[in-house]
C-alpha positions as CSV (number, residue, x, y, z in Angstrom):
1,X,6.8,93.2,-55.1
2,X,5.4,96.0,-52.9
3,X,8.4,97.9,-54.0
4,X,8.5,96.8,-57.9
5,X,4.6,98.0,-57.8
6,X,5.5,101.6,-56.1
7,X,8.2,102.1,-58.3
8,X,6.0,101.4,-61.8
9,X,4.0,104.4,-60.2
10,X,1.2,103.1,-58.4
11,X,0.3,102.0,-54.6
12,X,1.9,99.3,-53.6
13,X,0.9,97.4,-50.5
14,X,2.9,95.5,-48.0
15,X,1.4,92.4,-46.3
16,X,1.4,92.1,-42.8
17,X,-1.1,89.5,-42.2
18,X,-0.4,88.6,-38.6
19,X,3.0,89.0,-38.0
20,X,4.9,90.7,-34.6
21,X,5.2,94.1,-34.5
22,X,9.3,93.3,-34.7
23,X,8.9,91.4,-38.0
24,X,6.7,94.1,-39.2
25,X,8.9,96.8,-38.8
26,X,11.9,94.7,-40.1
27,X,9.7,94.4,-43.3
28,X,8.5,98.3,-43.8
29,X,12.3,99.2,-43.6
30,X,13.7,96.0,-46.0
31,X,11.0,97.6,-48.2
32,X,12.1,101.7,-47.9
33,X,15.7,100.7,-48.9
34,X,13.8,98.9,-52.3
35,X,12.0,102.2,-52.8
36,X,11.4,106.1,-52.3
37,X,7.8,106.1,-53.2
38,X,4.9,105.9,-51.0
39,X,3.2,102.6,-50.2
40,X,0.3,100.9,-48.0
41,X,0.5,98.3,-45.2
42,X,-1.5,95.9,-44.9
43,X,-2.9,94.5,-41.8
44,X,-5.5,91.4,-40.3
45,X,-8.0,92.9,-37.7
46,X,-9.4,90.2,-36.1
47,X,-11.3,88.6,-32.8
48,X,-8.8,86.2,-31.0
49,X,-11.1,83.2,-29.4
50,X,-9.5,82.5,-26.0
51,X,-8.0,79.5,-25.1
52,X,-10.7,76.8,-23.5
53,X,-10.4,73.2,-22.5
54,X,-13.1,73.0,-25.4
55,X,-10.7,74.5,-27.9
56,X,-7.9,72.6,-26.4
57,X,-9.8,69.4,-27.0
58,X,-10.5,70.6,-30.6
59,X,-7.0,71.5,-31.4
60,X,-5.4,68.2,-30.2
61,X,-8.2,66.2,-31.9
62,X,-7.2,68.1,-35.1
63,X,-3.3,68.0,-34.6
64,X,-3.4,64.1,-34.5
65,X,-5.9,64.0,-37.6
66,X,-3.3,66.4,-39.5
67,X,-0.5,64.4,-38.3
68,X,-2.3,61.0,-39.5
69,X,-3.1,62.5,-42.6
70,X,1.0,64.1,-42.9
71,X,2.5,60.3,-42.0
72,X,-0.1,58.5,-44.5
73,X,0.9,61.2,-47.4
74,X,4.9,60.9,-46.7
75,X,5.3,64.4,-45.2
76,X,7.6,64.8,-41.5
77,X,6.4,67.5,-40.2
78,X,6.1,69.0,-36.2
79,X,2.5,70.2,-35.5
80,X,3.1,72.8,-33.0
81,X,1.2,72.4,-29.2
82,X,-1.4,74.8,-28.5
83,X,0.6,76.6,-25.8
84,X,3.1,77.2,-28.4
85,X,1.4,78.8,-31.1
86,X,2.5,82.3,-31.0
87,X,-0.7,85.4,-31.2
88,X,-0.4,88.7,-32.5
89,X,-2.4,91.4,-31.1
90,X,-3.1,93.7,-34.5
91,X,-3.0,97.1,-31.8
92,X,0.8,96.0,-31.3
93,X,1.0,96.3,-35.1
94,X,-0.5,99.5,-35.1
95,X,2.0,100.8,-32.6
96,X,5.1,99.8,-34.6
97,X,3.2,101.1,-37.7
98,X,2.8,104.3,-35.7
99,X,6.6,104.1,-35.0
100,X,7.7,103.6,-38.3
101,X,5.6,106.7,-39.7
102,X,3.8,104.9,-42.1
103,X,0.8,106.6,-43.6
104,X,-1.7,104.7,-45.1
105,X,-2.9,101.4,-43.3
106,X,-5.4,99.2,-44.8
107,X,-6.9,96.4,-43.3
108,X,-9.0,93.2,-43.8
109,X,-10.7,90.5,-41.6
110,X,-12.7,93.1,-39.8
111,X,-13.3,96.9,-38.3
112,X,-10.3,98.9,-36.2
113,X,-11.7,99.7,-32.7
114,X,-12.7,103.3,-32.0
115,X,-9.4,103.7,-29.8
116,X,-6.9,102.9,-33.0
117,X,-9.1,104.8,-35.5
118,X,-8.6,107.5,-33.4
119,X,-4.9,107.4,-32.8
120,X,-4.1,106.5,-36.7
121,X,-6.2,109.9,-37.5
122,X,-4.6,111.8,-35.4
123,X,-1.3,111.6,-36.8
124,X,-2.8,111.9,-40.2
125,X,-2.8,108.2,-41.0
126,X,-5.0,107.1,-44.6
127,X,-7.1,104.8,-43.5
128,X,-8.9,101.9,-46.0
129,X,-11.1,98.8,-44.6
130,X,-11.9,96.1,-46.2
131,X,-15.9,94.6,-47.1
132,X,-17.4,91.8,-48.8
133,X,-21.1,93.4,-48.2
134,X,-22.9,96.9,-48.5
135,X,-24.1,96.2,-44.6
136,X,-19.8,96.2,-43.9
137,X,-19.5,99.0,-46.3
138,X,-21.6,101.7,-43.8
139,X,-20.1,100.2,-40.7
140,X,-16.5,101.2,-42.1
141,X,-17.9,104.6,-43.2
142,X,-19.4,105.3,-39.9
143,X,-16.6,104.5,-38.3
144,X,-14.3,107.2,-39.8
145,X,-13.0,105.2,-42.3
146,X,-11.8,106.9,-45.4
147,X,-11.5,104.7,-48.4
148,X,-13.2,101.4,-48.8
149,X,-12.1,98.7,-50.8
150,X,-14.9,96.4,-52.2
151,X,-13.8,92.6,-52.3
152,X,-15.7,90.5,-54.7
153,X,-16.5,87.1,-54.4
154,X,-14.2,86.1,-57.0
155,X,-11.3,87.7,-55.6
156,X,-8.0,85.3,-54.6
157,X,-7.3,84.8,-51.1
158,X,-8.8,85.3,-48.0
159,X,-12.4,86.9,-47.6
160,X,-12.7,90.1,-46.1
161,X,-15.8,89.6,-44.3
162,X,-16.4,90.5,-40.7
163,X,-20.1,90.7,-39.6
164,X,-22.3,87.5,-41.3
165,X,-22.0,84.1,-40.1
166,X,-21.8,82.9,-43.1
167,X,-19.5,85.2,-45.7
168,X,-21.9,86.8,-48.6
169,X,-21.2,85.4,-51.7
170,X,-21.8,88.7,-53.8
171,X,-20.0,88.8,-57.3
172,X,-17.9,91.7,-57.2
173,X,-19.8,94.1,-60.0
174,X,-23.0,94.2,-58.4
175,X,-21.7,94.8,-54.9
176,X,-19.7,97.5,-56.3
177,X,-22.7,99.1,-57.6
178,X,-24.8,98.7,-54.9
179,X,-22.0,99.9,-52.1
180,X,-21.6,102.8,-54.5
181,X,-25.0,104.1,-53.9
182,X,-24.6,103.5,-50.2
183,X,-21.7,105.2,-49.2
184,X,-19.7,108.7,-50.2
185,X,-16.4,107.8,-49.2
186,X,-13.7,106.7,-52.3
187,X,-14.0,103.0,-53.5
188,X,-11.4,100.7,-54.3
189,X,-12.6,98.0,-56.1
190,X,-10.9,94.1,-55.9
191,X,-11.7,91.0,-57.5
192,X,-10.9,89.5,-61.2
193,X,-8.8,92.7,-62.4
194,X,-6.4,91.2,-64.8
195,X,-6.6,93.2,-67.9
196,X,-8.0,96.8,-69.3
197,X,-11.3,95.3,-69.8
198,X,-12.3,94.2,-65.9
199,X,-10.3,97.3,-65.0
200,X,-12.4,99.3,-66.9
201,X,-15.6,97.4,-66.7
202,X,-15.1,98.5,-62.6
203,X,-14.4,102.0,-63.2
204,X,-17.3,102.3,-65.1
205,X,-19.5,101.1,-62.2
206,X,-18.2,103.7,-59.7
207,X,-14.9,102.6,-58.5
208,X,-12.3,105.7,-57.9
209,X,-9.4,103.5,-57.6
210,X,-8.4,99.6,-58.0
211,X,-6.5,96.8,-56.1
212,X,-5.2,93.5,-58.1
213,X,-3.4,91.1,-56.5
214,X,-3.4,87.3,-58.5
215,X,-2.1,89.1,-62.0
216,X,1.3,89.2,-60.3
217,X,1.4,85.6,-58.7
218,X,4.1,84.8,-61.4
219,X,6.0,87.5,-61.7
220,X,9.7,88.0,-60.8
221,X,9.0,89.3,-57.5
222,X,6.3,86.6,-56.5
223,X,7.3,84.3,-53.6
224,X,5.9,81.6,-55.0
225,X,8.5,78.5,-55.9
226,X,8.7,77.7,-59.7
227,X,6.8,74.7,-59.3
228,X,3.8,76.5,-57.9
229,X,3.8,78.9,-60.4
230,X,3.9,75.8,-63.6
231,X,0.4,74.7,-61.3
232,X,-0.7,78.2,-61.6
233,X,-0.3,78.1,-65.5
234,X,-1.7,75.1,-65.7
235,X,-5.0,75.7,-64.1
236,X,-8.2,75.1,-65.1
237,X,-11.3,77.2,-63.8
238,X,-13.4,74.2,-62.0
239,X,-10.1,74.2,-59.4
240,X,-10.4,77.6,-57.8
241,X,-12.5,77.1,-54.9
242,X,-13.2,78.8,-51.5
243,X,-12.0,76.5,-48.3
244,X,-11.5,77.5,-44.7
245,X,-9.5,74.0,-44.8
246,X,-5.9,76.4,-44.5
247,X,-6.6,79.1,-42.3
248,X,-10.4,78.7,-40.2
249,X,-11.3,81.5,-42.5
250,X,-12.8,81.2,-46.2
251,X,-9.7,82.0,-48.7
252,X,-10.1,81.6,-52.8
253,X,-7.3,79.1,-54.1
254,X,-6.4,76.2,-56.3
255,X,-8.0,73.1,-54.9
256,X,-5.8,70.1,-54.1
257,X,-5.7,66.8,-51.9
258,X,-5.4,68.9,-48.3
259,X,-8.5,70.8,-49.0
260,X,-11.0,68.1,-50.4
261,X,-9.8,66.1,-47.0
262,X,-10.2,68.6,-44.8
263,X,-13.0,70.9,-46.0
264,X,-16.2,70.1,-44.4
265,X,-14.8,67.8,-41.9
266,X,-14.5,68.6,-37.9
267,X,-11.1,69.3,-38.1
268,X,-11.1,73.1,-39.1
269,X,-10.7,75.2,-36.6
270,X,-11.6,79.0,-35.7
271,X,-8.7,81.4,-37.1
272,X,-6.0,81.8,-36.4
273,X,-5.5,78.5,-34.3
274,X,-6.1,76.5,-37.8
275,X,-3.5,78.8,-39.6
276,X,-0.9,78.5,-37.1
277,X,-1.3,74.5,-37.1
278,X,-1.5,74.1,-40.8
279,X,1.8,76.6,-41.0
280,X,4.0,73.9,-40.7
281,X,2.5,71.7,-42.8
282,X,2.4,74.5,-45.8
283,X,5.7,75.2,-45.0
284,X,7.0,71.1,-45.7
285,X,5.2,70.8,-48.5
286,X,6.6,73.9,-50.3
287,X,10.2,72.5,-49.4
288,X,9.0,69.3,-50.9
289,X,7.3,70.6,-54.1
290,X,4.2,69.1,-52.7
291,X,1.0,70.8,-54.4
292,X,-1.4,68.5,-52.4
293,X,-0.8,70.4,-49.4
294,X,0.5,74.2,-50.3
295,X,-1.9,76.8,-50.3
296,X,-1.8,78.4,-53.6
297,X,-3.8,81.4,-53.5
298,X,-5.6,82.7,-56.4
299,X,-8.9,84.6,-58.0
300,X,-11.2,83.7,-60.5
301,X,-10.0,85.4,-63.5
302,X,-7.3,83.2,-64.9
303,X,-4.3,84.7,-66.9
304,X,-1.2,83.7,-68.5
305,X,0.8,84.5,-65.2
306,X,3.6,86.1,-66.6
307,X,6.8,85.9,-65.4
308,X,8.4,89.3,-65.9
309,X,8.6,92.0,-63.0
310,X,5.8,93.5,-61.4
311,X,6.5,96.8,-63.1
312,X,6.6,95.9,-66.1
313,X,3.2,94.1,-65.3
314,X,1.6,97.0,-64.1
315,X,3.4,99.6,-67.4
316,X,1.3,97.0,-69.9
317,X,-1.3,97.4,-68.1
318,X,-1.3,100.6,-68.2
319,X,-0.6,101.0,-72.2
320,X,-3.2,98.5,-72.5
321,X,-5.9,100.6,-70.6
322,X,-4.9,104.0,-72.9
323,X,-5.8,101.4,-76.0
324,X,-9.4,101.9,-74.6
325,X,-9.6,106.0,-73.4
């Protein structure tokens, strides 16, 4: 996908979530043979809560609970043990991203450290942070950062938010008009682009460049399974929710039987220790063509998911834009 979106002329991005530095670079080189043109990677910067007896007690309380709830549903899956969950460290990403000469790194779930903004600047690396507020906005321009991409609430996935408690639930055009005002560093806006309209209704508002993500969930390239995508185009809008019931962190998606158990119960715990125990789980239930327990990730603007390739996506969307200019 990140290669199908470079290709049609545009920047594509490359998730890299969590994953080791090894799987990482295995990634960013699968995706150079796919394609000559530049493109972003994509990284999660966040604060890894040490390992307690409190947060052991948590984690086995919530593994048996999960496991209950697995058995009782007909799913066999293997909750992993705490000591075997397996942490990255995003500054090991950073150093294979270094390695691999890639140039432009954004990043979500919080703020590079000074050290790492440093380093990435000094060989020339684009740097573009992620906020869900106009207070995260100036953090990441005070910090050196030099493009900021502005998340709205109704975005899919997971929040971007890194210095409330509780996540601010801003929609996405007025926090892109207020951050605007705030800040002189390029914008990127994100959250309900799916046609030349909301594109355009964004631009208009002050955003130099923009990022759209669920438009391509059922294209060619998406990794979703065919039976994800039929409960994609069959959605309606009271099932798109927010839910930290996946991951310990808030994440817009379709609403099923795992989340209305587990949301708002004591068995969520702080990311990424809930991720890594739900990954199993996810992973079972996508084998099984379970939709009660696959996290289906999706924004608010619902569309007709097409199923052609991401180019060909992102070309109409295009023509469809020149309609309007």
């Amino acid at each position: 996908m990140t290669a199908s979106a470079s290709n049609a002329g545009v920047l594509g991005s490359l998730a890299l979530g969590d994953l080791p530095a090894e799987k990482c670079i295995e990634l960013i080189r699968a995706t150079r043979k796919l394609t000559d043109k530049p493109f972003a990677v994509n990284i999660f910067v966040h604060k890894i809560d040490p390992i307690t007896p409190k947060l052991e007690s948590e984690y086995l309380k919530t593994r048996k609970h999960l496991q209950k709830l697995a058995e009782k549903s007909g799913i066999d899956v293997d909750f992993p043990n705490i000591n075997e969950i397996k942490l990255t460290d995003y500054h090991d990403q950073i150093e294979a991203i270094q390695l691999e000469n890639c140039n432009i790194v954004s990043f979500t779930f919080g703020n590079l450290d000074a050290e790492s903004i440093a380093a990435l600047k000094e060989n020339k690396v684009l740097l573009i942070g992620t906020c869900t507020s106009v207070h995260e906005a100036i953090v990441l321009e005070q910090s050196g950062i030099d493009i900021i991409c502005v998340q709205g609430i109704e975005a899919g996935g997971h929040r971007g938010s890194f210095l409330e408690e509780t996540i601010p639930q801003i929609g996405g055009l007025s926090l892109l008009s207020q951050v605007t005002e705030h800040v002189n560093v390029p914008i990127i806006y994100a959250g309900g682009i799916y046609n030349a309209k909301t594109l355009l209704a964004s631009k208009t508002l002050g955003a130099d460049g923009f990022q759209i993500g669920s438009l391509f969930l059922g294209s060619v390239e998406s990794a979703l399974h065919d039976f994800e995508k039929h409960r994609l185009r069959n959605l309606k809008e009271n099932e798109i929710v927010l839910t930290k019931s996946y991951s310990g962190r808030y994440a817009r998606g379709i609403r099923n039987a795992f989340i209305e158990e587990i949301e708002n119960s004591e068995f969520i715990l702080p990311y990424p220790y809930q991720n890594k125990l739900t990954a199993e789980l996810r992973k079972t239930a996508k084998l099984e063509k379970n939709t009660d327990f696959v996290s289906i990730w999706a924004g608010q603007s619902i569309n007709s998911y097409s199923d052609v390739s991401t180019e060909i996506i992102i070309r109409n969307l295009i023509e469809e834009i020149e309609k309007f200019v």
